[in-house]
C-alpha positions as a Markdown table, in Angstrom:
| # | Residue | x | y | z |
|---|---|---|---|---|
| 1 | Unk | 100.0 | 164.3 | 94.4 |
| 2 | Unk | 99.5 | 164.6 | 90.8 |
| 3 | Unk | 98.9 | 161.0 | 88.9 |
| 4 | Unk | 98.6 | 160.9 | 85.6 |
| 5 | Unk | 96.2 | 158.3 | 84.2 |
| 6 | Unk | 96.8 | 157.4 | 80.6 |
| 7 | Unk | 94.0 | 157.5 | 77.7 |
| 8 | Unk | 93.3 | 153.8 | 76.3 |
| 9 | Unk | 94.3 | 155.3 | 73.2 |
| 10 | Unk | 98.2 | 156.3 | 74.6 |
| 11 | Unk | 98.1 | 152.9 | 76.1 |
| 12 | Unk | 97.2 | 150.7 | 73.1 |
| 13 | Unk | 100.1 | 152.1 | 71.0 |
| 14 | Unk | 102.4 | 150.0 | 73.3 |
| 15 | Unk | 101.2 | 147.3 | 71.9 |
| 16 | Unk | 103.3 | 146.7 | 69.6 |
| 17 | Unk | 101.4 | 146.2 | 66.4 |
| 18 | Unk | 103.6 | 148.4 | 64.3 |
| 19 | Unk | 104.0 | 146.4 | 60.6 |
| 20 | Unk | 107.6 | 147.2 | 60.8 |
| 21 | Unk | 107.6 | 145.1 | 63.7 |
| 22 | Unk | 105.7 | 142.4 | 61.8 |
| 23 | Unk | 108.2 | 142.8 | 59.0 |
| 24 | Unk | 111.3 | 142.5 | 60.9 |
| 25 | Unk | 110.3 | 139.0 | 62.7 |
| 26 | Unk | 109.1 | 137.5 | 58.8 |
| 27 | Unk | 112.6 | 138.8 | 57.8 |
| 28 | Unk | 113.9 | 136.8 | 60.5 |
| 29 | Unk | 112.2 | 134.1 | 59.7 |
| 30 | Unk | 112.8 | 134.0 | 55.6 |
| 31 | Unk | 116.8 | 134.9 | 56.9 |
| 32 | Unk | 116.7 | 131.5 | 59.3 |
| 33 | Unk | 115.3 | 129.3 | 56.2 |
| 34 | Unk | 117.6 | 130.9 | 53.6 |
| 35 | Unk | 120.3 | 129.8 | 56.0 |
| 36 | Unk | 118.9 | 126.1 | 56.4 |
| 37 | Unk | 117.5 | 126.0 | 52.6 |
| 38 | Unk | 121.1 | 126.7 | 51.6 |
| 39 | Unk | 123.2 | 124.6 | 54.2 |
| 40 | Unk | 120.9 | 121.5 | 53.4 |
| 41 | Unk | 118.8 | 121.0 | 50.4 |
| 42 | Unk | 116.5 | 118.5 | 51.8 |
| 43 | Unk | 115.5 | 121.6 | 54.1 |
| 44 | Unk | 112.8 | 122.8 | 51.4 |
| 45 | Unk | 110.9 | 119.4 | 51.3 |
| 46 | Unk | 107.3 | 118.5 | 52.5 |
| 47 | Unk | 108.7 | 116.5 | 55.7 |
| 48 | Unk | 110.7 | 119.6 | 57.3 |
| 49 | Unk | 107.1 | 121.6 | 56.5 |
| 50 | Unk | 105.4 | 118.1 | 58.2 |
| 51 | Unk | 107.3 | 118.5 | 60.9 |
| 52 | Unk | 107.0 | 121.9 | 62.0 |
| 53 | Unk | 103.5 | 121.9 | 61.3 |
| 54 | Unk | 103.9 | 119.1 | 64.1 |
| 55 | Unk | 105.7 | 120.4 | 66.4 |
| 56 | Unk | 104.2 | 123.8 | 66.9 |
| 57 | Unk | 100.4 | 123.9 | 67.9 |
| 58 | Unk | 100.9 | 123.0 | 71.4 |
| 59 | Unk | 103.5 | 125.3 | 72.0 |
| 60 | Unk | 102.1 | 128.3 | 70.3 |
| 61 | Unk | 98.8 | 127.2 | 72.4 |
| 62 | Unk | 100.2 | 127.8 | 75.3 |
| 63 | Unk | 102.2 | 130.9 | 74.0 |
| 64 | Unk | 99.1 | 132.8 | 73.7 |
| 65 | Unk | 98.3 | 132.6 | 77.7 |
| 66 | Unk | 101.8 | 133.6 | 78.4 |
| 67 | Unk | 102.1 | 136.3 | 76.3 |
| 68 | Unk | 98.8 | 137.7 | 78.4 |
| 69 | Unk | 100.8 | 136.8 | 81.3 |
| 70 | Unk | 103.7 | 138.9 | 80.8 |
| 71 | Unk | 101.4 | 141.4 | 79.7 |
| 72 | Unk | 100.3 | 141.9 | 83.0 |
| 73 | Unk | 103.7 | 142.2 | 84.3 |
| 74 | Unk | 103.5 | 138.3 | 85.3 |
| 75 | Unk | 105.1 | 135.3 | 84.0 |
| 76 | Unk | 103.8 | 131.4 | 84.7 |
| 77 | Unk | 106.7 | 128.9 | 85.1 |
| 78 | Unk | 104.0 | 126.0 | 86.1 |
| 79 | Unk | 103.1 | 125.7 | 82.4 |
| 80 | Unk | 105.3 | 122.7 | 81.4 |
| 81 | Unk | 103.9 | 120.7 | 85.0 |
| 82 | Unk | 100.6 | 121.8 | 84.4 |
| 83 | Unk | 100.5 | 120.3 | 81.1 |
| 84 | Unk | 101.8 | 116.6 | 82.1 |
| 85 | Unk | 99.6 | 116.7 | 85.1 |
| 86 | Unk | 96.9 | 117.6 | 82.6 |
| 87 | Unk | 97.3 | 114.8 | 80.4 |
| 88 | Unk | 98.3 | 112.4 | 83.3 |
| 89 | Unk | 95.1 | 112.9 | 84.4 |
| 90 | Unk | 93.5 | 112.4 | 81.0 |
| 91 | Unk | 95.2 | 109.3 | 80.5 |
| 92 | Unk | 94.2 | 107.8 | 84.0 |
| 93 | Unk | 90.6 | 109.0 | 83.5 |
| 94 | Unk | 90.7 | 107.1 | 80.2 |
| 95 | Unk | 92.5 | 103.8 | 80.8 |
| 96 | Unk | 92.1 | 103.5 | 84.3 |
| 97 | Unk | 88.4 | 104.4 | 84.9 |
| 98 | Unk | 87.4 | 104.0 | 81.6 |
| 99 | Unk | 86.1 | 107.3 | 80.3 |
| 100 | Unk | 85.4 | 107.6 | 77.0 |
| 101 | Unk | 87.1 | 110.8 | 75.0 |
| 102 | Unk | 84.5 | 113.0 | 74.9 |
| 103 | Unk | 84.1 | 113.2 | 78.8 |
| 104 | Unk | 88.1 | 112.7 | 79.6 |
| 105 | Unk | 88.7 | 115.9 | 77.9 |
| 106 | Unk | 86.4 | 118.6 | 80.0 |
| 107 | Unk | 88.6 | 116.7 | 83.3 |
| 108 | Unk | 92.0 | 116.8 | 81.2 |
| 109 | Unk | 91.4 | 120.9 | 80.7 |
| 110 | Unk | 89.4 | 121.1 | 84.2 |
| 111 | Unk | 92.6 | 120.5 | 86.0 |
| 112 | Unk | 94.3 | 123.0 | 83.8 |
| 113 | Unk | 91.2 | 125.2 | 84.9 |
| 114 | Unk | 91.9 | 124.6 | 88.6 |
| 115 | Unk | 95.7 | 125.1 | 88.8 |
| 116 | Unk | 95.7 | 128.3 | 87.1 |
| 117 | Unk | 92.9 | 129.6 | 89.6 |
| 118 | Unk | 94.7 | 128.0 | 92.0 |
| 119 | Unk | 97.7 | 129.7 | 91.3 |
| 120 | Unk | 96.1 | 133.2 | 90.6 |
| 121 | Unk | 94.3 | 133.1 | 93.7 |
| 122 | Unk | 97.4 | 133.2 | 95.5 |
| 123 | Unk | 99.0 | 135.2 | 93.6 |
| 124 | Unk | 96.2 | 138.1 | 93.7 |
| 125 | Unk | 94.7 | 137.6 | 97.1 |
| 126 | Unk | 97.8 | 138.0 | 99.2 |
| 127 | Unk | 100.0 | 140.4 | 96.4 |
| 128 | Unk | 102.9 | 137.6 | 95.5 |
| 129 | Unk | 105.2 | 137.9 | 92.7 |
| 130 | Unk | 103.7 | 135.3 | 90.0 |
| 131 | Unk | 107.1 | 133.9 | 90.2 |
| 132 | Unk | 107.4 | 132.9 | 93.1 |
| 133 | Unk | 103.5 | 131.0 | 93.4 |
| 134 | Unk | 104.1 | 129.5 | 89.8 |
| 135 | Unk | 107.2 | 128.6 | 90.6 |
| 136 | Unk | 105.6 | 126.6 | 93.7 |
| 137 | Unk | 102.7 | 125.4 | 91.2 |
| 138 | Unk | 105.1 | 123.4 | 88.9 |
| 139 | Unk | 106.3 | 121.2 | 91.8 |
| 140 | Unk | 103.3 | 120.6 | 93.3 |
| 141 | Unk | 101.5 | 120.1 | 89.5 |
| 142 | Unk | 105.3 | 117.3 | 88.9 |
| 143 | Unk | 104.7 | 115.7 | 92.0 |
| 144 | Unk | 100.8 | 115.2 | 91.3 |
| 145 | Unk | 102.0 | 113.9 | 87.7 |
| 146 | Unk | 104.0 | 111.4 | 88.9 |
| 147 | Unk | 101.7 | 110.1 | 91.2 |
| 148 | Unk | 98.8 | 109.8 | 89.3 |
| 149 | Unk | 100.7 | 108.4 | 86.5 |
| 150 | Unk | 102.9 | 106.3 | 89.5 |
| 151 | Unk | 106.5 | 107.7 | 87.4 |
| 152 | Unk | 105.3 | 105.2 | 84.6 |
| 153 | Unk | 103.6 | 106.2 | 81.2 |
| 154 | Unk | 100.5 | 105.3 | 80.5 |
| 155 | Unk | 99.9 | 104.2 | 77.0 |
| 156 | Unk | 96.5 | 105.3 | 75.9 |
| 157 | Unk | 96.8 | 104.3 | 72.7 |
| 158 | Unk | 94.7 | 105.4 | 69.1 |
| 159 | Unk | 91.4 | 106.7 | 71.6 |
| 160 | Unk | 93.5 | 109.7 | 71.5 |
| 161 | Unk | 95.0 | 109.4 | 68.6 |
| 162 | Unk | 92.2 | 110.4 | 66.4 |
| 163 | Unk | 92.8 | 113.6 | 68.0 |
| 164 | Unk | 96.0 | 114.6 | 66.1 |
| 165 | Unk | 94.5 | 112.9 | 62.9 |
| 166 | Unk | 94.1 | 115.0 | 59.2 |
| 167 | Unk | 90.4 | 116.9 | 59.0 |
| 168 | Unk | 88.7 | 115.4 | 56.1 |
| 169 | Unk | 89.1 | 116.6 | 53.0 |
| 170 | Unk | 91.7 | 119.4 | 54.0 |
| 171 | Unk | 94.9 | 117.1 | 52.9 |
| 172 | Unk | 97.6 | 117.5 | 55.5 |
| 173 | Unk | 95.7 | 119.9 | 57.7 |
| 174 | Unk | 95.4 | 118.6 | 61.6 |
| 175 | Unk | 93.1 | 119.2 | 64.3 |
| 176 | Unk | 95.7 | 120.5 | 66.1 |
| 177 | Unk | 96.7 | 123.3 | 63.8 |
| 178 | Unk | 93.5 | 123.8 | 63.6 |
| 179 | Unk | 93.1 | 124.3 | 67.3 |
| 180 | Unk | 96.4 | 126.5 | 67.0 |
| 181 | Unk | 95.4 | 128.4 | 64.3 |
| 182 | Unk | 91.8 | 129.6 | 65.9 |
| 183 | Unk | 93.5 | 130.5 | 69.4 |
| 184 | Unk | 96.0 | 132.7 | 67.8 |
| 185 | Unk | 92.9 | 134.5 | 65.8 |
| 186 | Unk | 90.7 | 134.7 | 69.4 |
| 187 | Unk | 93.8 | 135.6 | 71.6 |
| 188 | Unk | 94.4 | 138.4 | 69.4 |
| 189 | Unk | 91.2 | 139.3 | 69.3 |
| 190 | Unk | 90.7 | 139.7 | 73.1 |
| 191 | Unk | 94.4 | 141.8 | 73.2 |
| 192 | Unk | 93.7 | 144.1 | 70.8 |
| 193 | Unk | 89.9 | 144.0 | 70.5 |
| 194 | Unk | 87.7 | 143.9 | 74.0 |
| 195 | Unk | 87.5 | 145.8 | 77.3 |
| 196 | Unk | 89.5 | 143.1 | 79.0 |
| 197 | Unk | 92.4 | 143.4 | 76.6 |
| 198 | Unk | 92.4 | 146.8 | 77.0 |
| 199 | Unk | 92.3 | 146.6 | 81.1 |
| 200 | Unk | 95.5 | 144.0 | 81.0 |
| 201 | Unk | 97.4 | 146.0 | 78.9 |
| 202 | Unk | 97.0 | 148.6 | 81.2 |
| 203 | Unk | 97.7 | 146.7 | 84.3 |
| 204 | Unk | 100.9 | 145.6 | 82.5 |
| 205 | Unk | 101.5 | 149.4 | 82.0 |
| 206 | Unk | 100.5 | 151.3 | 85.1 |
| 207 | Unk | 98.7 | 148.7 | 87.5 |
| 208 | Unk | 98.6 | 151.9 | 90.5 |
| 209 | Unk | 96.9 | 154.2 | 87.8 |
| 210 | Unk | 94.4 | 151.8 | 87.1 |
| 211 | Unk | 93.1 | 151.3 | 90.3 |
| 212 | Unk | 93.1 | 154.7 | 91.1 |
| 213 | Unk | 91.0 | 155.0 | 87.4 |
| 214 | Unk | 88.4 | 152.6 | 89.6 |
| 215 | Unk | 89.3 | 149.6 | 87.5 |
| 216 | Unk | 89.6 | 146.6 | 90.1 |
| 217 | Unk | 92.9 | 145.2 | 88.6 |
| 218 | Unk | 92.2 | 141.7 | 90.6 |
| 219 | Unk | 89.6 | 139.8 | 88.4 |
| 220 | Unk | 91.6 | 140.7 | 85.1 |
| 221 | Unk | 94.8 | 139.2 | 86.6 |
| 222 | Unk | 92.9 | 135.9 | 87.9 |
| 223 | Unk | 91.4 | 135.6 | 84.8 |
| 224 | Unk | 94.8 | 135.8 | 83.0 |
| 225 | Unk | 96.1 | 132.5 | 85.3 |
| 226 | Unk | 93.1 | 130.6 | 84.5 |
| 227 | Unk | 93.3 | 130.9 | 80.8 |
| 228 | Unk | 97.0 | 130.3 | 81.2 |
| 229 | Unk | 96.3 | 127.2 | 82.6 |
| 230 | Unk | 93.3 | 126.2 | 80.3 |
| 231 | Unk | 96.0 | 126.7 | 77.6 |
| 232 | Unk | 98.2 | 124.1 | 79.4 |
| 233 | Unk | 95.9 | 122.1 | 79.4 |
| 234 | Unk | 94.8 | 121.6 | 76.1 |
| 235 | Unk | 98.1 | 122.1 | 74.9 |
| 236 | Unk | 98.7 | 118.6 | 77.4 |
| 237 | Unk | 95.7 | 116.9 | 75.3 |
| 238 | Unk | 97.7 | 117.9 | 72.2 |
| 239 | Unk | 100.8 | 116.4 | 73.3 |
| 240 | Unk | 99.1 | 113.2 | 74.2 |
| 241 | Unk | 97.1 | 112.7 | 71.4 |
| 242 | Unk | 100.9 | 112.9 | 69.5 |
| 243 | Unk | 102.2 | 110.5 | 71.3 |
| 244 | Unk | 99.2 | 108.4 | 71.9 |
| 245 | Unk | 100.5 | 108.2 | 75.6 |
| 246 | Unk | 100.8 | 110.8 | 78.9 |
| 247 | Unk | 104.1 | 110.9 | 79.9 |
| 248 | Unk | 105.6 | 111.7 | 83.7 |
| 249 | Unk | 108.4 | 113.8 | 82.1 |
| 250 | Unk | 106.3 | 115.7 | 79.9 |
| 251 | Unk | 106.7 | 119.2 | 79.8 |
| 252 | Unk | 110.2 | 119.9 | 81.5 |
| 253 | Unk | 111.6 | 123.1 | 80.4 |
| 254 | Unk | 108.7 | 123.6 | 77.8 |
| 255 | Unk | 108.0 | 127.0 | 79.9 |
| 256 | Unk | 111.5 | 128.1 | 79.0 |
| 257 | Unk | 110.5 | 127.3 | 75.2 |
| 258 | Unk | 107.8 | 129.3 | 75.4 |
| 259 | Unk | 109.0 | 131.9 | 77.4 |
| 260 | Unk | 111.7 | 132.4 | 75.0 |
| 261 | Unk | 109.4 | 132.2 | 71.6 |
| 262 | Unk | 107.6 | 134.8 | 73.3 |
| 263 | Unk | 109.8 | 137.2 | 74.3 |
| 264 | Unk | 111.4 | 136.6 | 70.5 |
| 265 | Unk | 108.0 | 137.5 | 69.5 |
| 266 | Unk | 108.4 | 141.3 | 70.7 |
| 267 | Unk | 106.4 | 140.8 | 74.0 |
| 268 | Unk | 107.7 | 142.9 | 76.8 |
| 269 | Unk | 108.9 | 140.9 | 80.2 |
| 270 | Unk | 108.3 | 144.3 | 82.1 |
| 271 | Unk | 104.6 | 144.2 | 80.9 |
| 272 | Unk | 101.7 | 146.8 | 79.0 |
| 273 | Unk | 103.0 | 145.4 | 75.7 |
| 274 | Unk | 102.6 | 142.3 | 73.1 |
| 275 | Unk | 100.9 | 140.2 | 70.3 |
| 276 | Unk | 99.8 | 137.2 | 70.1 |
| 277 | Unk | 100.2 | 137.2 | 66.7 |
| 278 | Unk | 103.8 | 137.9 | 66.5 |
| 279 | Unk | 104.6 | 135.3 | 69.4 |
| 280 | Unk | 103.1 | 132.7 | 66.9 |
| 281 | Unk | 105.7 | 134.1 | 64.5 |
| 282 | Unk | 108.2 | 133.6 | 67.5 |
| 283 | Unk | 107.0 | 130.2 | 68.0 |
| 284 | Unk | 108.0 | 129.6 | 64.1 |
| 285 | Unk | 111.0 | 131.3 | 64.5 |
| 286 | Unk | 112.4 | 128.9 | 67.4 |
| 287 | Unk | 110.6 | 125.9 | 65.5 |
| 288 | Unk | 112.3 | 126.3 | 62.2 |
| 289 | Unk | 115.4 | 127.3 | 64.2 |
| 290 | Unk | 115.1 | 123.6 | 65.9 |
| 291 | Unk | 114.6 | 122.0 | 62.5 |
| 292 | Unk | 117.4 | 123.2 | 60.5 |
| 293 | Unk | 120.1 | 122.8 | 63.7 |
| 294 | Unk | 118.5 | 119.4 | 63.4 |
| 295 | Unk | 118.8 | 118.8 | 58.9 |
| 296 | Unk | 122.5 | 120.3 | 59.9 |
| 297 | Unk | 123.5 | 117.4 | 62.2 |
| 298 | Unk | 124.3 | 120.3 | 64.9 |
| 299 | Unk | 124.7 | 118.2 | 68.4 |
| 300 | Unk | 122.4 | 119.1 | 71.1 |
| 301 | Unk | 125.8 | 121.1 | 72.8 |
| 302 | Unk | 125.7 | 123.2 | 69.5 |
| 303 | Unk | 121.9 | 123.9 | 69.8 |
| 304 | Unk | 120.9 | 125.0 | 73.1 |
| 305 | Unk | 123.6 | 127.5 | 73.2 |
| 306 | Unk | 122.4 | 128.8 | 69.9 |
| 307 | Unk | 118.9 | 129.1 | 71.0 |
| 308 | Unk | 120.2 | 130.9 | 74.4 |
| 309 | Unk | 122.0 | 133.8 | 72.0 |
| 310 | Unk | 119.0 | 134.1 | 70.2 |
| 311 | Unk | 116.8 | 134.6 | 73.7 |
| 312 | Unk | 119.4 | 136.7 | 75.2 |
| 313 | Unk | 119.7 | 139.3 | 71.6 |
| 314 | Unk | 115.4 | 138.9 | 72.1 |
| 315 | Unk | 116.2 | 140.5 | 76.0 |
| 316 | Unk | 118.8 | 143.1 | 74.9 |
| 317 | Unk | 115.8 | 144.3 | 71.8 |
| 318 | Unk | 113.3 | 144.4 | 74.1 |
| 319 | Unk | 115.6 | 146.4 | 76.7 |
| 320 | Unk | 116.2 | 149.0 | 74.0 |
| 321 | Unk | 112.7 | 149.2 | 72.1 |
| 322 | Unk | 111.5 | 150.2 | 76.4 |
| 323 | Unk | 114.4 | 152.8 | 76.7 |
| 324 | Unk | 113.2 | 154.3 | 73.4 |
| 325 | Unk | 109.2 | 154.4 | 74.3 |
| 326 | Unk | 110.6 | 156.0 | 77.8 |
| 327 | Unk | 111.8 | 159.4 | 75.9 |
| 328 | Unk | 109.2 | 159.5 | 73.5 |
């Protein structure tokens, strides 16, 4: 039987990094705020750019571990659970047994740690769809949320706060975009720049090939889950540092947010191509999106159907950019 192994050279060029592809998601974006800018003056004004400088860090956060995810051919659904139970466990640790910040936050992003090994162990060691074990992971990480918090929010007050204040001296600039903004640099550094990007863009590609290559495909996967949920995680502290509070309901349907900025973002759901860079451009993409339906007075009817064309268009794109690698 005749297998043919690609080169990493044939395999990075399904990665996606083509400027035309860059182009078309900034034109998209500078379209969506023409729109907005246009429909709504107040649109162009310091508190819309406030606001989505707000509202994206933890989402792109955790944006960059899925877009590994469905790199691999995989997909997490647990994110949104595993980010309450996260900062459930960080506001217990903190108002209930008195930790102070510095030590709350290693357990806050250690339970991240252990669900997404948890979850990837499975997964791996006994061949299961992703989909199925993350799927199981979000109950199970819900129901842990709800008991540790006991269904009620815990306030935790300005402790966490600080975490989400302005760095000094950099004006309006948070810790948080901060955090955001150095992720997005290292994730797309380890895609497009190191062995282990390289091995799961080819597991996302051809996993059979690779293991016939003598690549052991098993480490690179678990590896994925756990930074997956280290993502959660901190994007979890992120979220409660907002809110100065951890919240039982945190995180529903936040997976289907991010699963939809990044497949806007150009990342394919079959796998062996993405960019973390241009799912932080889907990330701004849905943000502004959510921002100017919001300036417009668009009820919440109006907007989730609007977000659900945009995700479906994203599917049909992706469906013909992989029809139009296939007969190259």
């Amino acid at each position: 039987m005749n297998i043919a192994i690609k080169s990493p050279l044939m395999i990075l060029k399904k990665t996606g990094l083509s400027v035309s592809d860059y182009l078309g998601l900034l034109g998209v974006l500078l379209i969506e705020v023409l729109i907005f800018g246009l429909w709504e003056s107040t649109f162009f004004s310091s508190g819309t750019f406030y606001a989505i400088t707000s509202d994206i860090p933890d989402t792109v956060i955790v944006a960059v571990g899925m877009t590994f995810m469905l790199i691999i051919a995989g997909i997490d659904l647990s994110v949104g659970s595993v980010l309450a139970l996260s900062q459930a466990v960080l506001g217990y640790c903190m108002i209930e047994m008195n930790f102070p910040l510095a030590l709350a936050i290693p357990v806050c992003l250690g339970i991240g740690i252990l669900c997404g090994a948890f979850s990837g162990l499975v997964s791996v060691r006994w061949a299961l769809p992703s989909f199925i074990v993350t799927l199981g992971m979000l109950e199970i990480a819900r129901g842990a949320t709800y008991f540790v918090t006991q269904s009620r929010t815990i306030y935790i007050g300005q402790a966490i706060g600080q975490v989400s204040e302005a760095i000094p001296y950099l004006g309006e600039f948070t810790w948080p975009l901060l955090i955001c903004i150095v992720t997005v640099i290292a994730g797309q550094l380890i895609l497009t720049r190191t062995v282990f990007g390289r091995y799961m863009i080819a597991i996302g590609t051809n996993e059979e090939a690779v293991r016939l290559s003598g690549i052991n495909p098993a480490p690179v996967k678990f590896a994925v889950f756990v930074i997956c949920g280290f993502c959660s995680a901190l994007a979890g502290m992120i979220q409660a540092s907002k809110m100065s509070s951890a919240s039982p309901n945190a995180g529903i349907g936040f997976e289907l947010t991010v699963i939809a900025a990044v497949v806007i973002g150009g990342t394919s759901l079959m796998g062996g191509r993405g960019s973390v860079v241009k799912s932080f451009l889907g990330v701004v993409i849905v943000s502004v999106l959510n921002a100017g339906l919001a300036q417009i007075g668009a009820p919440e009817y109006a907007k989730r159907p609007i977000i659900g064309i945009v995700i479906v268009l994203a599917v049909i794109l992706d469906s013909f950019r992989n029809r139009k690698t296939s007969l190259k």
